[in-house]
VOBA-1610 file (N, C-alpha, C; in pm, whole numbers, padded with zeros to 5 digits, always signed):
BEGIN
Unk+13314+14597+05495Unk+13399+14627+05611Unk+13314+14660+05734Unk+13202+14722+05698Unk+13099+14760+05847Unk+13064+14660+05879Unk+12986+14495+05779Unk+12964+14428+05866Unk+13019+14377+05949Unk+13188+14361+05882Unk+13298+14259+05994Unk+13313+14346+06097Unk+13301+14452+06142Unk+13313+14516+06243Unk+13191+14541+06311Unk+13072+14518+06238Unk+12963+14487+06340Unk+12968+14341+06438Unk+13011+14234+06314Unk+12977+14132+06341Unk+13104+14110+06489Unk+13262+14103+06474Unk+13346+14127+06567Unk+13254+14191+06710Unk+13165+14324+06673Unk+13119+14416+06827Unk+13049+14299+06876Unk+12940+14242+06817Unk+12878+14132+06859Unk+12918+13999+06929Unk+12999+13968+06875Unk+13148+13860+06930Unk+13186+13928+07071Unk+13241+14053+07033Unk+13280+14060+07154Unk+13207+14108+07269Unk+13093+14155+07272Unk+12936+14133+07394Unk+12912+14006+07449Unk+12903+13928+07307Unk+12833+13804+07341Unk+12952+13717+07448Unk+13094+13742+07412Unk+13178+13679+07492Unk+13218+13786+07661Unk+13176+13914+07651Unk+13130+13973+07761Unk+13088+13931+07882Unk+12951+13893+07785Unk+12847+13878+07888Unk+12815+13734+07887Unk+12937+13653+07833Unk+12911+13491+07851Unk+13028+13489+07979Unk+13134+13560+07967Unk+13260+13569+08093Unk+13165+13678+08214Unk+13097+13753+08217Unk+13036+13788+08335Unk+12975+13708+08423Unk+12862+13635+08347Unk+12783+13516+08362Unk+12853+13386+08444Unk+12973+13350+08367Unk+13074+13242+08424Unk+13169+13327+08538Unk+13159+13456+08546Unk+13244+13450+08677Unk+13151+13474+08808Unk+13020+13546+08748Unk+12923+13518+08885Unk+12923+13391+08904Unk+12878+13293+08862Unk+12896+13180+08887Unk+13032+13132+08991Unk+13141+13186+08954Unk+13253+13103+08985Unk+13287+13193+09168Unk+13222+13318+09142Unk+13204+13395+09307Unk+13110+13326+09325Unk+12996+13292+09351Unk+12860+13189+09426Unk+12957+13085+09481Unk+13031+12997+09340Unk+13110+12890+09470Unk+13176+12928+09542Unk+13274+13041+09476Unk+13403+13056+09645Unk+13338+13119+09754Unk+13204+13178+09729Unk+13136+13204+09881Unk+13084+13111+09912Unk+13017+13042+09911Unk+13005+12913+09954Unk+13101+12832+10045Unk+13202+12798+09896Unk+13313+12712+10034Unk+13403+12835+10155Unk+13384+12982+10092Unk+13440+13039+10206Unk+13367+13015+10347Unk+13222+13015+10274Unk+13136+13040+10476Unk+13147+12905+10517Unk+13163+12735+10420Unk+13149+12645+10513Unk+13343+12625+10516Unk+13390+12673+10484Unk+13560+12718+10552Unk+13545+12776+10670Unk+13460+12907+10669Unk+13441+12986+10792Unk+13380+12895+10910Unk+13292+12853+10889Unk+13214+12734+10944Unk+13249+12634+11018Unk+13361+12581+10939Unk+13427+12445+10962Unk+13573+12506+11096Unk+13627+12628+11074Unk+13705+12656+11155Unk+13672+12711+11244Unk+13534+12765+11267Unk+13505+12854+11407Unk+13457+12679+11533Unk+13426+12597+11437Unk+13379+12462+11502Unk+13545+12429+11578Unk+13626+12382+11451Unk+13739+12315+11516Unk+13803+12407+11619Unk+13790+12544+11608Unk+13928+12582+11725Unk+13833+12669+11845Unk+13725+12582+11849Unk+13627+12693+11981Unk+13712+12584+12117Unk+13755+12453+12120Unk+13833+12469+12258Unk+13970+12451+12276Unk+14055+12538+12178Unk+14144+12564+12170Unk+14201+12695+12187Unk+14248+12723+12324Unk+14247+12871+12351Unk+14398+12938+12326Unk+14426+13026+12324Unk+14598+13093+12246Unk+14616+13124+12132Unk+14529+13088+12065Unk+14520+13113+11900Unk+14630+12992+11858Unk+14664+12858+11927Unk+14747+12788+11824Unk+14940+12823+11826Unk+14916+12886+11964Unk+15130+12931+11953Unk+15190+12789+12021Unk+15258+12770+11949Unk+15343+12635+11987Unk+15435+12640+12014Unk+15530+12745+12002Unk+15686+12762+12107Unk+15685+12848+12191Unk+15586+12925+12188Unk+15613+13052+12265Unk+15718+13115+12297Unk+15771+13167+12452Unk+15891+13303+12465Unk+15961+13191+12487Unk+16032+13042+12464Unk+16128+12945+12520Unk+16245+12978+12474Unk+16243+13049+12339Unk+16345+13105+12285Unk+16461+13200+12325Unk+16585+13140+12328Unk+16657+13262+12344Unk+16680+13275+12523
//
């Protein structure tokens, strides 16, 4: 009975620190495409001034 419950602690480290491993990984990409997201939109809306309002006060 001690080993299956050694062997299980081991299982569950090894799958630990195999899901730590894979989610650093998976933050490296979304920073990545966040800064060339960030990147890509400070380019497109530098001569576009208003922030983008398209009806404004016409309303009403």
């Amino acid at each position: 009975m001690l080993w299956i419950l050694l062997l299980l602690l081991i299982l569950v480290m090894f799958g630990f620190g195999f899901t730590m491993q894979t989610l650093w990984w998976v933050a490296a990409v979304l920073l990545v495409v966040w800064i060339v997201g960030f990147a890509m939109r400070g380019r497109s809306s530098g001569g576009r001034g208003g922030g983008g309002r398209r009806y404004g006060r016409s309303h009403g």
